[in-house]
C-alpha positions in Angstrom: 122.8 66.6 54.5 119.1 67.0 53.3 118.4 68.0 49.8 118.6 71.8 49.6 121.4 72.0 52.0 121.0 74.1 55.3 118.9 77.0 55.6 120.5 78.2 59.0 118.0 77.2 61.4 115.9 79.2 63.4 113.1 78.9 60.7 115.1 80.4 58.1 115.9 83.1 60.5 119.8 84.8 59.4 122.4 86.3 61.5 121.6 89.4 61.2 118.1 89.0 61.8 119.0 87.1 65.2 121.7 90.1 66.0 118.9 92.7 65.4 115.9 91.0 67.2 118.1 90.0 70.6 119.1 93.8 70.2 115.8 95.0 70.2 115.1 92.6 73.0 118.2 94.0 75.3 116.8 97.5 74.7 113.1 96.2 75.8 114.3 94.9 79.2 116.8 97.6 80.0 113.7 100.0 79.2 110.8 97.5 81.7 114.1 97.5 84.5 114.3 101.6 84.0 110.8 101.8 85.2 110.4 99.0 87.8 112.8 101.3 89.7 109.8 103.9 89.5 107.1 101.1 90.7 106.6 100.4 94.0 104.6 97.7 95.8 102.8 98.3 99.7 102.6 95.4 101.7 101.4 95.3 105.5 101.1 92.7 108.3 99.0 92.7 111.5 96.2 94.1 110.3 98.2 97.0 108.8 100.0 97.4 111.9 103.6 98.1 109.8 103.0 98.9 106.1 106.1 98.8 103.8 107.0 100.4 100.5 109.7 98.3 98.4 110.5 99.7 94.7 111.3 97.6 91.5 115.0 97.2 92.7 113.9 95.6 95.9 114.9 98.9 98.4 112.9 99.6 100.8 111.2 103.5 100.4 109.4 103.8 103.2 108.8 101.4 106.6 105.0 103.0 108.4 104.3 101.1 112.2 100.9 102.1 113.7 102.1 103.2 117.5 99.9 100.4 118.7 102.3 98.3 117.4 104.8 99.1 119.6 104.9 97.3 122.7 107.8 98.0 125.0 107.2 94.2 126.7 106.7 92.7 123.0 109.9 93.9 120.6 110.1 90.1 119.0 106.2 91.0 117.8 107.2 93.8 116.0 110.5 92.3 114.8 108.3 89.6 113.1 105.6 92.2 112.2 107.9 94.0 110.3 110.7 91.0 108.9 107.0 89.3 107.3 105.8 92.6 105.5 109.5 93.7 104.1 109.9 90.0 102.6 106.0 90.0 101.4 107.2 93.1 100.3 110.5 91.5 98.6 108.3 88.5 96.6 105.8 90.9 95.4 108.8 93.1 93.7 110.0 89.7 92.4 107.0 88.7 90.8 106.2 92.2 89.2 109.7 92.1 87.7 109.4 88.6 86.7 105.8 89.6 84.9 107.0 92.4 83.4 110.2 90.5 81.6 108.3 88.1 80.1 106.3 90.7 78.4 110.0 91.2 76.5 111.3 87.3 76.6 108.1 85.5 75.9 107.6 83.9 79.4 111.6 82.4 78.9 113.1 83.0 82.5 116.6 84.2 82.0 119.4 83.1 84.5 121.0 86.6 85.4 119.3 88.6 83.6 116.5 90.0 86.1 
């Protein structure tokens, strides 16, 4: 062992210290995930043909399709319309919450946490 025996690692850091700040951390993401659930994103496709609403926990709030849009001889175009502006819609919730947690875990991407 080096002279002056251990110090506990962590830069000196205690237990308690550790206990208190990963505490304080817990309350800071369960505070950002309380209002992501308030945030929404808007994405569209086709020219804004069908816009989409998704909120922080990835539901979708509201679905909007310009009539021109709907083509009785073309239902796979707005299938695809529609599937390509709820999953842009999906990725951009992702990334908000992703930015937002690192604000609280210093850019550290937490398997099962968010």
């Amino acid at each position: 062992m080096a002279k002056g025996g251990f110090k506990g690692g962590m830069g000196g850091m205690n237990m308690a210290q550790m206990v208190k700040q990963a505490k304080k951390m817990q309350e800071d993401m369960e505070k950002i995930q309380d209002e992501l659930e308030t945030k929404t994103i808007e994405t569209s496709s086709g020219g804004g043909a069908v816009t989409v609403v998704v909120n922080g926990k990835k539901e979708i709030e509201s679905i909007k399709i310009k009539p021109e849009a709907v083509d009785p001889e073309d239902i796979e175009m707005l299938e695809d319309l529609i599937m390509t502006a709820v999953n842009e819609g999906i990725r951009k919730a992702d990334e908000m919450t992703t930015l937002e947690m690192g604000k609280v875990t210093g850019g550290f991407n937490i398997p099962g946490l968010f």
